[in-house]
N, C-alpha and C positions, 0 to 999 in steps of 0.2 A: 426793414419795413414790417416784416413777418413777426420781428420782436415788438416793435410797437404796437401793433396790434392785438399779440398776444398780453402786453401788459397793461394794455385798455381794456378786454376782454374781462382779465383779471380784475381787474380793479371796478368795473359793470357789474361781476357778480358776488363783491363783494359788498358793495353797494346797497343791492338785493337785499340779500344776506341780513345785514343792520336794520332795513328795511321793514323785512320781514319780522326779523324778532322784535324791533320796536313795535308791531302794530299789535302782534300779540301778547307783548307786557300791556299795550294802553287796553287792548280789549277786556284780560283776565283783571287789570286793576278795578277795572268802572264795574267791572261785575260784581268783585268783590264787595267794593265799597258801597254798591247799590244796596248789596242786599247786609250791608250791615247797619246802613243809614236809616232804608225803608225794606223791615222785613215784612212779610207776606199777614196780610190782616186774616185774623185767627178768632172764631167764636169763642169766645173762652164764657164758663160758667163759673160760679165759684164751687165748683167739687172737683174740675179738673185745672181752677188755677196751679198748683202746687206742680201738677204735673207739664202744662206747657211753660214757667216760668224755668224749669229744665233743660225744654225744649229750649228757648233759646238762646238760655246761657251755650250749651252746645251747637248751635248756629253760629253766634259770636266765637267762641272759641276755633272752631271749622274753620271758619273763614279768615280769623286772623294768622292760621298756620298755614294756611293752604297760603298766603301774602308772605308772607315770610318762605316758607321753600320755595316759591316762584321768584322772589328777590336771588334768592342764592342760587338757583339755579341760574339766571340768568346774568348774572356777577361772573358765573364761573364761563359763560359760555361768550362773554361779551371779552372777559380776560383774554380768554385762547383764541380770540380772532383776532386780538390786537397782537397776541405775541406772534402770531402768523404774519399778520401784516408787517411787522417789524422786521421778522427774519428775511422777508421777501424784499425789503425796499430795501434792508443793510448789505443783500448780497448775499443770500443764504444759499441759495439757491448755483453759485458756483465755488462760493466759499468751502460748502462741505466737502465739495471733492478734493480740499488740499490738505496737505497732510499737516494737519492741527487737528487738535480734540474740539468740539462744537460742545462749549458747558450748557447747561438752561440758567434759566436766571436764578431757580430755586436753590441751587445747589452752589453758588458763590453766594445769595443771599446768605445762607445758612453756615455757607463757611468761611466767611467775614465778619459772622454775627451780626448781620444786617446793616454792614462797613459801619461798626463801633468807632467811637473816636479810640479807643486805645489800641484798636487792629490798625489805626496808620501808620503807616509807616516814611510817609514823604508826602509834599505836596510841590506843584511846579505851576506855569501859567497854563497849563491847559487841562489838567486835573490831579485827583488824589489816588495815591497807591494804598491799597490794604492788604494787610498778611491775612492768608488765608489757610485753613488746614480741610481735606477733604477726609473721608470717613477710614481711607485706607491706612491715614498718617501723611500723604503725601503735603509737601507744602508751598505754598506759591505765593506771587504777588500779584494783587489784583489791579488794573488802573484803570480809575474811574474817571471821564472824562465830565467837566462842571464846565455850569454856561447855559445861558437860556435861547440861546441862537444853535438850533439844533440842527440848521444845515451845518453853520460855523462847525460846530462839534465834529458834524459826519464827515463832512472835508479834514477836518483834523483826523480822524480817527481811519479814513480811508486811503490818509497820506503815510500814517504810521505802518499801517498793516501792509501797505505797498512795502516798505523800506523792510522789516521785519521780515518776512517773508522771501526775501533774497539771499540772507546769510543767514550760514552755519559754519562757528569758526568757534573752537575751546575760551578762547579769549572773549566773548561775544555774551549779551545775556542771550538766553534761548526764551524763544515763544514754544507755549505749552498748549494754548489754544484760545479758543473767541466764545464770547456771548453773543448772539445778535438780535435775543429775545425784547432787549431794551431799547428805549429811543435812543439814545444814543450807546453804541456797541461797546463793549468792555474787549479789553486785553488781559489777558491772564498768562506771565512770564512764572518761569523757575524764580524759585524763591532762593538770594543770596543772603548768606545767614550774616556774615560780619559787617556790613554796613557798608559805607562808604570811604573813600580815600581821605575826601574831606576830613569827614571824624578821626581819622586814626591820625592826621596829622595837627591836628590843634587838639585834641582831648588829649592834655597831659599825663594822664591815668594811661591813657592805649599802652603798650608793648610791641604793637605791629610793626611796630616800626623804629623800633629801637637801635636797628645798627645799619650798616652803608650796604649790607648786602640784602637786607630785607628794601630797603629802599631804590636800588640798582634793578632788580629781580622787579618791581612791579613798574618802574620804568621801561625798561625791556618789552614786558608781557604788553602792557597799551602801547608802545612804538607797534609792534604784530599785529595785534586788532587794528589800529588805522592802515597798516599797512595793507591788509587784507581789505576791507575797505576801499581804497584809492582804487588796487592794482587785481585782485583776484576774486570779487564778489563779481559777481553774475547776474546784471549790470551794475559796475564798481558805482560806488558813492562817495558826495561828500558826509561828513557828519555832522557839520554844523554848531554843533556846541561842546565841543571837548573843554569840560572841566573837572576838579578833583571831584564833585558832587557826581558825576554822572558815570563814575569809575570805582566800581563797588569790588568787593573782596569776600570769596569764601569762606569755608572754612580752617583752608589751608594757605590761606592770603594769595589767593591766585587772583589777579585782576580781570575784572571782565567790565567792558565798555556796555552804557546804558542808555534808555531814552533816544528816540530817534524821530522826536516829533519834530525836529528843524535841519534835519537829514534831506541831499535830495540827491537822484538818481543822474549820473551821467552821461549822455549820450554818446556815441562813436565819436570822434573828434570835436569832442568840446570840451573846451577849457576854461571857461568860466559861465555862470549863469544867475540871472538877472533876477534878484529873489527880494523880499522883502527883510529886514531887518530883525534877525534874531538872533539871539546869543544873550550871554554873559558879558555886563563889563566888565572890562578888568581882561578879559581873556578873548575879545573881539580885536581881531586884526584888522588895524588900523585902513589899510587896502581898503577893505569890507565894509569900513564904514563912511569911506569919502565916496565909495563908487557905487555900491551895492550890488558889484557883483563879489559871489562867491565863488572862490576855487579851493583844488585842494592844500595850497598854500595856506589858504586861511585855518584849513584845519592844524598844519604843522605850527602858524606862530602858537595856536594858543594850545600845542603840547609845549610849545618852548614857555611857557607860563607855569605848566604843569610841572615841568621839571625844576622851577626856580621854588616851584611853593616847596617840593619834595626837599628841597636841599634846604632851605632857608627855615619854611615851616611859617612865614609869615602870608597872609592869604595876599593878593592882587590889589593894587590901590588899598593896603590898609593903616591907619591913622599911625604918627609917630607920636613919641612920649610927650611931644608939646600938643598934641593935639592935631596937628596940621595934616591934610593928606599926601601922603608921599608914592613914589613908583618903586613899587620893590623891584621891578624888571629892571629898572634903570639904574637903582642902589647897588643890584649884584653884578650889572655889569661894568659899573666902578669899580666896584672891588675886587672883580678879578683882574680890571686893566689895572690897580695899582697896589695888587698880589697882599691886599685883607682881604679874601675869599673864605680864608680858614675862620676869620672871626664872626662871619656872618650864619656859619655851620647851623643845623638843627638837630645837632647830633653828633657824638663821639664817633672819632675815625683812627685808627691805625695809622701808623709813618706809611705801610706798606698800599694804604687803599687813597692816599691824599694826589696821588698822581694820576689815577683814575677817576676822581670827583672834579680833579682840574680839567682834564678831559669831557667830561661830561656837561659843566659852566661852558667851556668852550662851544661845545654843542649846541647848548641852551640860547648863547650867545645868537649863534647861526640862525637858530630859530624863528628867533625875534623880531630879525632884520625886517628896518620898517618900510625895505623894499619884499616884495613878494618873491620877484626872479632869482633873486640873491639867497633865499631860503633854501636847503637840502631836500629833495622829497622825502615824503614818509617812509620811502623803502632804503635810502640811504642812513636817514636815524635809525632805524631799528635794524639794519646790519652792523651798524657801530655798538649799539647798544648791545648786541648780540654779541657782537666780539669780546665788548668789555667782561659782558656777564660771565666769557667762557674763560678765560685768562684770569678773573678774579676765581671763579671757581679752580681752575689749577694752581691756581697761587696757594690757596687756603688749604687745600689737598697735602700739596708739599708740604706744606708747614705745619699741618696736622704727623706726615707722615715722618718729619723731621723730628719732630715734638715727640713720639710715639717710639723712633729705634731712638732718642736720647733717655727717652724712659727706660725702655727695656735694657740699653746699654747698661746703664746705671742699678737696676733689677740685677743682673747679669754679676757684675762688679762686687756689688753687697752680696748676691748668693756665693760667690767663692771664697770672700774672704770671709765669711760665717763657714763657711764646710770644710777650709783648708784643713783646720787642726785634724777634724774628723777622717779627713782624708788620707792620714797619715797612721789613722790609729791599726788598718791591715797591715801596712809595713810592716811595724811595730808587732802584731801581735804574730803576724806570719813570722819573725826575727827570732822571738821566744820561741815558738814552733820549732824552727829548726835547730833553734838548739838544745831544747828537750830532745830531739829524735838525735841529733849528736850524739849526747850525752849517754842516751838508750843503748847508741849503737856504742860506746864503747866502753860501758857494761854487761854486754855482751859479751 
């Protein structure tokens, strides 16, 4: 009660406020205008025309300046109550005590270049992202929420920062902080330099992805982030739209999970909940969309989707060479049941990594299952994946380290039979030696 009244209170004397400073823009306007329309009736003779025609050029002049700074003073003072009013109604006011940076608007204005269309960087259904650099070097992503329905927006953007605001996991983007100067509140995450999953898997120029263990390794690393997710976030969530698009890459091609505007939070004993229809097709469990509830199921089939683009490289429902639309999901698990798995590949593999990629299809397999119950949770795929990755990296170890005494063996081998002869040249001259000193001694 005490709150409501405080923000009735609030909003009374802001009221005022507007109030006020409208009466005295309309009072200094009419003044102005008065005396520029009907200025003050003036004896004039003809010895002092010269000097009142002066006079009121400087009147006129007075008065058009003194209209103009009162314009802009009160532009600036009518801005700053708006950006108040904003920060108040967006949550400013508990928001800053959390641990995020509070940007102004000026300072993403300017370090987006006033969100340039070549600063974007992504667009999705509920707004656009822009790369932004601040003055230190630091660099971010800005996400600008679009839409003319600015409650719609604020529910959007107060559903995000709820979700956002619960994890912190290496795998994870990180929130860097908030604007809440604007009607609709901006997000401002760390900036991911190398793009998305997506790209590096269809852009046939990428490198990222060129071999079974760069591909294994960012499998792995997003099995960890859902799994944190489901089971270890505070309070765990679903994530709602797991696809390659929203599974971006470092520097060092570390995956980190994106977007979590169709993300929702789960309660103590609940296992599914009754949400509205969002996602990707193509990567929408099937469950999900006859029922519309959500659970964490739905986010596992469509890593099992995830997995099938990684190995295949072909996107979800995309067109066959006659044209027609076909199920990659459903092509690769033909092909593993009748062992063309290898032909469907997106990428060069080793005799030694083809039993682990078969392991992996198998996985994928599980995934899919277009029962829910039947599916593996997220903590059981990302301990397999985890196993696999730790067994491929011993594999590759050995076989470097085998590969490495074969070298040096072979180093070993050519350095003695080059030095042998040399080897022999002390005998030899130690042999003459003594028989010089022989020969000394028995001359002697």
């Amino acid at each position: 009660m005490l709150g409501i009244l405080a923000k009735e209170s609030a909003r009374t004397r802001l009221e005022i406020t507007h109030a006020v400073v409208h009466w005295a823009c309309v009072v200094m306007v009419k003044q102005v205008v008065k005396d520029l329309v009907s200025p003050p009736l003036l004896q004039v003779d003809h010895h002092s025309s010269s000097f009142l025609s002066i006079e009121s050029l400087d009147a006129v002049t007075g008065g058009t300046i003194s209209l103009v700074i009162i314009g802009v003073l009160l532009y600036i003072i009518l801005r700053k109550l708006r950006k108040d009013k904003n920060f108040r109604e967006n949550g400013g006011m508990v928001l800053k005590h959390q641990r995020v940076r509070i940007f102004s608007e000026a300072e993403l204005a300017k370090a987006t270049e006033n969100y340039n269309d070549h600063k974007k960087l992504g667009e999705g259904g509920f707004g656009c992202v822009y790369k932004g650099v601040l003055p230190d070097n630091t660099q971010l992503a800005v996400k600008k929420f679009k839409g003319v329905d600015k409650a719609q927006m604020n529910e959007e953007f107060q559903h995000e920062i709820g979700m956002v605001l619960q994890v912190n996991h290496k795998n994870v983007v990180k929130l860097l902080g908030l604007c809440l100067q604007t009607k609709v509140p901006l997000l401002v995450y760390e900036f991911i330099s190398n793009g998305t999953l997506f790209h590096h898997i269809h852009d046939r120029k990428s490198q990222v992805l060129r071999t079974w263990t760069d591909r294994l390794r960012v499998a792995a690393e997003t099995a960890l982030a859902l799994e944190y997710l489901h089971s270890l976030a505070n309070p765990p969530m679903i994530h709602g739209d797991v696809k390659t698009v929203n599974i971006l890459l470092d520097e060092d091609g570390t995956a980190k999970m994106a977007d979590f505007g169709a993300s929702v939070l789960i309660s103590p004993g609940q296992t599914d909940i009754a949400t509205r229809i969002q996602g990707t097709f193509g990567y929408l469990d099937p469950e999900y969309l006859m029922t519309g509830n959500l659970t964490v199921k739905s986010d596992v089939f469509s890593f099992g989707v995830v997995l099938v683009e990684l190995m295949t490289g072909q996107k979800p429902n995309s067109n066959a060479k006659s044209g027609e639309k076909r199920n990659v999901v459903q092509d690769s698990i033909s092909s593993l049941e009748n062992n063309h798995l290898f032909k469907i590949l997106d990428f060069e593999a080793d005799e030694e990594e083809l039993e682990e990629i078969e392991v992996v299809a198998e996985l994928a397999k599980r995934c899919v299952n277009s029962s829910g119950v039947k599916r593996p949770s997220m903590k059981e795929v990302s301990d397999e994946l985890s196993r696999l990755t730790s067994l491929h990296e011993d594999l590759w170890g050995q076989k470097n380290s085998e590969e490495t005494e074969h070298l040096l063996g072979k180093s070993a081998l050519s350095f003695n039979e080059n030095t042998s002869p040399s080897m022999n040249e002390p005998q030899m001259a130690q042999s003459v030696i003594s028989l010089e000193i022989e020969n000394y001694s028995n001359s002697i």
